[in-house]
ZABATOR-278199 format. One record per atom (N, C-alpha, C, O): residue in one letter; atom name; y, x, z. Coordinates in Angstrom, 2 decimals. Each point is the difference from the previous one (the first is absolute). Layout:
('A' 'CA' (Y X Z))
...
END
This chain:
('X' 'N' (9.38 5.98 8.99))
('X' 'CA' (-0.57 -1.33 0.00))
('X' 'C' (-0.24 -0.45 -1.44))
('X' 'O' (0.96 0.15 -0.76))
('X' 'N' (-2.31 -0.77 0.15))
('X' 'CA' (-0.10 -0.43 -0.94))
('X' 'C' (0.56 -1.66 -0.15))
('X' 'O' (-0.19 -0.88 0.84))
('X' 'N' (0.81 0.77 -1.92))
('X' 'CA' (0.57 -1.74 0.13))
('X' 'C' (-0.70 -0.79 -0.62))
('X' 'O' (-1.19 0.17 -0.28))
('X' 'N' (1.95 -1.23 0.00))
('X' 'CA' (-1.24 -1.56 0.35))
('X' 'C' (-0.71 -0.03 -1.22))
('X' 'O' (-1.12 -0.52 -0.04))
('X' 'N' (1.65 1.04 -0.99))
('X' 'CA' (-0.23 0.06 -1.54))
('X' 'C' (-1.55 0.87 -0.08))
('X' 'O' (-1.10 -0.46 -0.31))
('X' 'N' (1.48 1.95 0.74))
('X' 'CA' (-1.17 1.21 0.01))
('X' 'C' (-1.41 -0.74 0.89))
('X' 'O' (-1.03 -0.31 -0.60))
('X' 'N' (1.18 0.13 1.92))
('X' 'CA' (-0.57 -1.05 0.71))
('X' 'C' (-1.07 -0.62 -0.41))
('X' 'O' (-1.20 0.13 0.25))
('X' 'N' (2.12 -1.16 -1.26))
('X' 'CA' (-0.57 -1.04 -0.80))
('X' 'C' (-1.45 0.74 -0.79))
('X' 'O' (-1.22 -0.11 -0.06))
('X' 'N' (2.14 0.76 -0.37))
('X' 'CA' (-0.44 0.65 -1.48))
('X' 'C' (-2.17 0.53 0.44))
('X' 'O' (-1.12 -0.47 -0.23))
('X' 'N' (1.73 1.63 0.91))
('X' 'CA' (-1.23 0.56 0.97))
('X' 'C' (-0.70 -0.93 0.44))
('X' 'O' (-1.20 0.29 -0.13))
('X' 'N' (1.41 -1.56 0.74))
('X' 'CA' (-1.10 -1.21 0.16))
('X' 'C' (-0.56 -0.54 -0.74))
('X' 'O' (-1.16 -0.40 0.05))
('X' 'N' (1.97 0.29 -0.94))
('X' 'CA' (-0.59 -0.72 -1.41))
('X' 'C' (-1.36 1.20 -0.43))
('X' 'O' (-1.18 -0.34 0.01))
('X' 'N' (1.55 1.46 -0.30))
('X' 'CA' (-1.05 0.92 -0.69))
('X' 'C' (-1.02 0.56 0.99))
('X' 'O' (-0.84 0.77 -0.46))
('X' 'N' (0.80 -1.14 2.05))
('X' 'CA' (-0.69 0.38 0.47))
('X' 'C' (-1.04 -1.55 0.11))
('X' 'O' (-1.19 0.27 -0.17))
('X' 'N' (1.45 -1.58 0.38))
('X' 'CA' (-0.40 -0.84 -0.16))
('X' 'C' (-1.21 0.38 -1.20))
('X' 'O' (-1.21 0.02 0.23))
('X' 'N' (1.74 0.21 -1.31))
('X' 'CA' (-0.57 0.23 -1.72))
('X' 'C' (-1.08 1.07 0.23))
('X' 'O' (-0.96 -0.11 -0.76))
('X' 'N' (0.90 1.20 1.70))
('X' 'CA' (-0.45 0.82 -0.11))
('X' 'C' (-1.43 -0.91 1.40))
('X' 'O' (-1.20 0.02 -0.29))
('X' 'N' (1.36 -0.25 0.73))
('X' 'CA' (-0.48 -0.51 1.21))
('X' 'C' (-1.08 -1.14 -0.56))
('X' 'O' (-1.11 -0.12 0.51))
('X' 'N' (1.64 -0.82 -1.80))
('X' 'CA' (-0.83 -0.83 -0.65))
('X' 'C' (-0.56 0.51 -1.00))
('X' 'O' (-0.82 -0.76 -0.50))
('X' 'N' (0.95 1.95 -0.10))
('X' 'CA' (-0.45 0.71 -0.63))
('X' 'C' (-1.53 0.95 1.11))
('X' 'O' (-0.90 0.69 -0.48))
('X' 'N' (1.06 -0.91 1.51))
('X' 'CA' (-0.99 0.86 0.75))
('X' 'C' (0.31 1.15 0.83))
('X' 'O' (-0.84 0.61 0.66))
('X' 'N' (2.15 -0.34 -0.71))
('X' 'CA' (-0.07 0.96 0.75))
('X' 'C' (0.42 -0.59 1.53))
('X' 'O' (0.49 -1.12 0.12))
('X' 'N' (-0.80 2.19 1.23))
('X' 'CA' (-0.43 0.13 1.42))
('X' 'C' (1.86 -0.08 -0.14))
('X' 'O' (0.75 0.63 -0.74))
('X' 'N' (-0.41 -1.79 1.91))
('X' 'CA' (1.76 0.27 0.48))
('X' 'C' (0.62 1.32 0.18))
('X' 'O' (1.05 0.45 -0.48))
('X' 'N' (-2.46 0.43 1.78))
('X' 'CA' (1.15 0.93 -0.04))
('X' 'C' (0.15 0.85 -0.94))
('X' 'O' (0.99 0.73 0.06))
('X' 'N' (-1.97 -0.57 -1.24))
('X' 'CA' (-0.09 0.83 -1.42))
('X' 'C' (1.06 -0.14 -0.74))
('X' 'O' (0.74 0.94 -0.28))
('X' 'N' (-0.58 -2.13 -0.12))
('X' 'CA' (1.30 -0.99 -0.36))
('X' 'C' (1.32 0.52 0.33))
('X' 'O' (0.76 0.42 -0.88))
('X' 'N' (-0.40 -0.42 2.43))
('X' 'CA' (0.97 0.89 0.26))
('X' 'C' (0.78 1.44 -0.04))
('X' 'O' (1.09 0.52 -0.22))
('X' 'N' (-2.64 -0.24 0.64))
('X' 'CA' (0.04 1.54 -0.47))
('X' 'C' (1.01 0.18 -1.24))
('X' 'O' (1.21 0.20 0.16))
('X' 'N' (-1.63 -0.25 -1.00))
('X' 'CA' (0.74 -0.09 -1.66))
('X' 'C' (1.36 0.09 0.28))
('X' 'O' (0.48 1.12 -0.17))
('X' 'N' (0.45 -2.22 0.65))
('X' 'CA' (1.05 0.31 0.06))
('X' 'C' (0.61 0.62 1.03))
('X' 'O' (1.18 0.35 0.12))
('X' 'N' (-2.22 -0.25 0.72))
('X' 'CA' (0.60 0.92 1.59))
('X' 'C' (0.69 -0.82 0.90))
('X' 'O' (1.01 0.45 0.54))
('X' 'N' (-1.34 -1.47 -0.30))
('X' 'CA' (-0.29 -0.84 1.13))
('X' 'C' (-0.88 -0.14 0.93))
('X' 'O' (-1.06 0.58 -0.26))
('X' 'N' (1.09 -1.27 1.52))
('X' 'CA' (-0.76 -0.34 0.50))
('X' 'C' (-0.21 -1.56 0.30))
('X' 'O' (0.76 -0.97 -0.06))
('X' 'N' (-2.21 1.15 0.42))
('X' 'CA' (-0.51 -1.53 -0.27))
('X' 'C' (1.00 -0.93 0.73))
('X' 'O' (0.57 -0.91 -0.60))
('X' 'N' (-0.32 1.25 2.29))
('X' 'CA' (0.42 -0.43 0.51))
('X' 'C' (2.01 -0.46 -0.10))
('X' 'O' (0.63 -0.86 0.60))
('X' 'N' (-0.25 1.72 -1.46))
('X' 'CA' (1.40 -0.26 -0.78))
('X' 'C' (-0.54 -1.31 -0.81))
('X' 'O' (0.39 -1.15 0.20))
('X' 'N' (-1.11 1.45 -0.91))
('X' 'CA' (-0.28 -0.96 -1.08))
('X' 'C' (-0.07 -1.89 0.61))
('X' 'O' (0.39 -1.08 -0.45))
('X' 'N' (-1.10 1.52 1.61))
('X' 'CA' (0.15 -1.39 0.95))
('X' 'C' (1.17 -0.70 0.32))
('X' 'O' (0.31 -1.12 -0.42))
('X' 'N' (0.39 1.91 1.26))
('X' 'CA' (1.29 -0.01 0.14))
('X' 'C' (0.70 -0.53 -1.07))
('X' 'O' (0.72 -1.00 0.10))
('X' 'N' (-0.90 1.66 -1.18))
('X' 'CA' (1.15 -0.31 -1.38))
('X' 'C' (-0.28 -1.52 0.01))
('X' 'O' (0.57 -0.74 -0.81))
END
């Protein structure tokens, strides 16, 4: 399980990456998530 801290962290830079232009699930990809975790979180 990743905790609330790592979590955090990964939203924050996928947000950045996302306003920067990149596609959500591209975004995820990167750290090896899925979109649908990412919801959840």
């Amino acid at each position: 399980m990743i905790v609330l801290e790592d979590r955090q962290s990964l939203a924050r830079e996928i947000d950045v990456a996302r306003r920067a232009g990149a596609r959500l699930r591209q975004a995820c990809e990167v750290p090896g998530i899925d979109v649908r975790t990412l919801q959840r979180w």
